[in-house]
N, C-alpha and C positions, 0 to 999 in steps of 0.2 A: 504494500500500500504506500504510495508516495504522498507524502505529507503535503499540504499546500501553502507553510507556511515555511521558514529555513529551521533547520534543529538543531539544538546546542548542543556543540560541545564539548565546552569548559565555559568556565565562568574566572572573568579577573574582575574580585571585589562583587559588585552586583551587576555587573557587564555583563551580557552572553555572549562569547563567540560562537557564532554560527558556522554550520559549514559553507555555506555562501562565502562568507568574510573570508576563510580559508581559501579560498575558491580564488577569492580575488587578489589575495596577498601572492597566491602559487602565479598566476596571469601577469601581476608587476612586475614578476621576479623573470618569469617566459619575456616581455618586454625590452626590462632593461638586458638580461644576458644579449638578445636579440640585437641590440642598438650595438654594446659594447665589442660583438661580433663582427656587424657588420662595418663597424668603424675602422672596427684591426684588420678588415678585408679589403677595405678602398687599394683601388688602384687606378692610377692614371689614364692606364690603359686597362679597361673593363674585362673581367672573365665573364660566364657565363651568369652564374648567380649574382651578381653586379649587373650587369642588362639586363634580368627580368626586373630585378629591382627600382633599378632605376627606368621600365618601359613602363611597368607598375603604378609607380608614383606620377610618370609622366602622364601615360592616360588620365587618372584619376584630378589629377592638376585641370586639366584639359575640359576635362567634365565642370570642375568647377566652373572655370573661364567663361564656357557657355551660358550658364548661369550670372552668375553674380560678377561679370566684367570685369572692369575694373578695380572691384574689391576682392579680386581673387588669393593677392596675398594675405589679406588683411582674415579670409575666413577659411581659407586653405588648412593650415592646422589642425583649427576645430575640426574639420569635416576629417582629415585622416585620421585624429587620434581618436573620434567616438570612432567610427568606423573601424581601426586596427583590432584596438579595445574590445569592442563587442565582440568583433568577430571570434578572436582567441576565447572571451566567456563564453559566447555561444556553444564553442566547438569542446572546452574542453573537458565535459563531462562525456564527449562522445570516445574519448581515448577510451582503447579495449582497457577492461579489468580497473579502470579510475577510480570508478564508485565501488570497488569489490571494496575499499579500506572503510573501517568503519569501527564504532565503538558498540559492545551490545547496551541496549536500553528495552526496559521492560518486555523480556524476551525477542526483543527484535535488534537488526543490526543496522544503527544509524550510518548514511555512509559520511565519509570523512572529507568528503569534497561532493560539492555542489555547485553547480552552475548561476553565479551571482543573477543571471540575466531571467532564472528561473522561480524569483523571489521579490517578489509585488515593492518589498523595501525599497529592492536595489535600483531596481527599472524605475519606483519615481524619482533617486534619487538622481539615477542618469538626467530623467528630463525635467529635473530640476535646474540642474547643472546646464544642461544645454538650455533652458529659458532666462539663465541669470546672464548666464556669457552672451547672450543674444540682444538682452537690453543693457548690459555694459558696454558691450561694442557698438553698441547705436549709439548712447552718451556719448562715447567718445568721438565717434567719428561725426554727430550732428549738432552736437552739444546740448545741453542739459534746455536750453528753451525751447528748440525745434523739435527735440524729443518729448517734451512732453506738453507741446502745442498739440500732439496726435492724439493725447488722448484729454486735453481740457481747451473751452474756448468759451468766450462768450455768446458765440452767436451757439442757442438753441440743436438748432440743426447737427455740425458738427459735435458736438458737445454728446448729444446722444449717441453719434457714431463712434465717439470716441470710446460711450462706455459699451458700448458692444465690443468696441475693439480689447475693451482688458477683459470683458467677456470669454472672447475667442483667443486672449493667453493663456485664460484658465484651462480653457475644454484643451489647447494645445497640447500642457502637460500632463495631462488627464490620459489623449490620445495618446502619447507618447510612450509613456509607461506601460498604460495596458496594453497595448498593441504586442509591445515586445514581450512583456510578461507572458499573454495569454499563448503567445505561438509557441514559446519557447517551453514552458509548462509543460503543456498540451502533448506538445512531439514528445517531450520526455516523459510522460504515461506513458502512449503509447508503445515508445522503445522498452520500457520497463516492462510492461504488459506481453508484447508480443517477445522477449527474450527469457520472460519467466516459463512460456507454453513452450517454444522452442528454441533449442539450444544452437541450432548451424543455421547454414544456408536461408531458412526463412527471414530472418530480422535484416538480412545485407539489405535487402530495397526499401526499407525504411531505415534503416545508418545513411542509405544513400541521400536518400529525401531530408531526414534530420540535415546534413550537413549544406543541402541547399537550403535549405529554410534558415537556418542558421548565417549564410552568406546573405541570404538577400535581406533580414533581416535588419542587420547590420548595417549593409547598403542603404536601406527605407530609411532608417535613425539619423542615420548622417548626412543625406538627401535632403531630409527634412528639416534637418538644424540648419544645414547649408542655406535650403531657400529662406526659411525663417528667419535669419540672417542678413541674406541680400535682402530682403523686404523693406527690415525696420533699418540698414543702415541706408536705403536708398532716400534723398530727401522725394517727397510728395511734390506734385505740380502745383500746389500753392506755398507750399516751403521758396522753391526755386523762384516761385516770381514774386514772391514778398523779402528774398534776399537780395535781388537785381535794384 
């Protein structure tokens, strides 16, 4: 029975560690070794794992560009690091035997890692994160009156629109969390379910499918911080002619 909330643990003081947290501190660590790797790998003249990497990052650049123009260094980052990030959470409860580690808890065996992305916490707290960085980076780049002419005025009209608009921030991070939560959950019953009945060959087309769903997932999250992004740093057609 997989639990639908994360399980502890340990406890430091009246803290739970969850396995989720576990989850995500094992994903940092995949990370940074990852960076510290590929650093020690640079070369002038590129091998093979060096040009996927870098045709990798260059598509994904490239994506952004289409989008969000001009601001494409400015939200480039965000959009790789949710995107890297998730992806590794996504994926890494799908490594064979991962979840076999576990501690027993009232005759059951809790496992010892858990997929952060698989836990209602963790996914608001992703799009949290992407909604706070999203109107930091408007502040910054429109500054603190133009930003928040968007959502107050005195004419009536806008004024309303405006509160729709921190309306439609709310439901954003709402959407955002659950979206990822519920997929990711979801596939991991299922993979659970179907590899407790059988033991080979049946569960591979669902490991397959977990692991797209898990990429595009990913992709959707950071798609979406990215537009979200270009939105609120782009100034509005009455910004642009009330600044002329």
């Amino acid at each position: 029975m997989v639990s639908l909330i994360a399980e502890p643990i340990f406890r430091i003081g009246s803290f739970p560690i969850t396995n989720t947290i576990i989850d995500t501190i094992f994903v940092d660590l995949v990370l940074i070794l990852a960076i510290i790797i590929i650093k020690i790998n640079l070369h002038k003249i590129p091998n093979l794992f060096q040009n996927i990497i870098e045709f990798m990052i260059q598509t994904f650049y490239d994506l952004t560009e289409s989008i969000a123009g001009k601001n494409t260094s400015k939200i480039f980052p965000f959009f790789m690091t949710f995107f890297i990030f998730l992806l590794i959470a996504n994926w890494s409860e799908l490594i064979p035997g991962f979840s076999s580690f576990g501690i027993k808890s009232h005759n059951e065996i809790v496992p010892l890692f858990r997929s952060p992305t698989s836990d209602l916490n963790a996914t608001l707290a992703f799009a949290l994160i992407s909604a706070l960085s999203t109107h930091i980076l408007s502040v910054k780049t429109l500054g603190i009156k133009k930003y928040l002419g968007r959502y107050f005025s005195l004419n009536p009209i806008n004024l309303f629109v405006g509160f729709l608009e921190i309306i439609s921030e709310i439901t954003k991070v709402v959407s955002l969390s659950f979206r990822l939560f519920g997929n990711i959950f979801a596939g991991g019953v299922v993979l659970g379910i179907i590899s407790g009945i059988f033991a080979l060959i049946i569960p591979l087309p669902f490991l397959f499918l977990e692991i797209m769903v898990g990429f595009v997932q990913a992709l959707i999250f950071a798609m979406l911080t990215m537009v979200f992004m270009s939105i609120l740093i782009t100034p509005t057609h009455s910004e642009e002619v009330s600044s002329r």
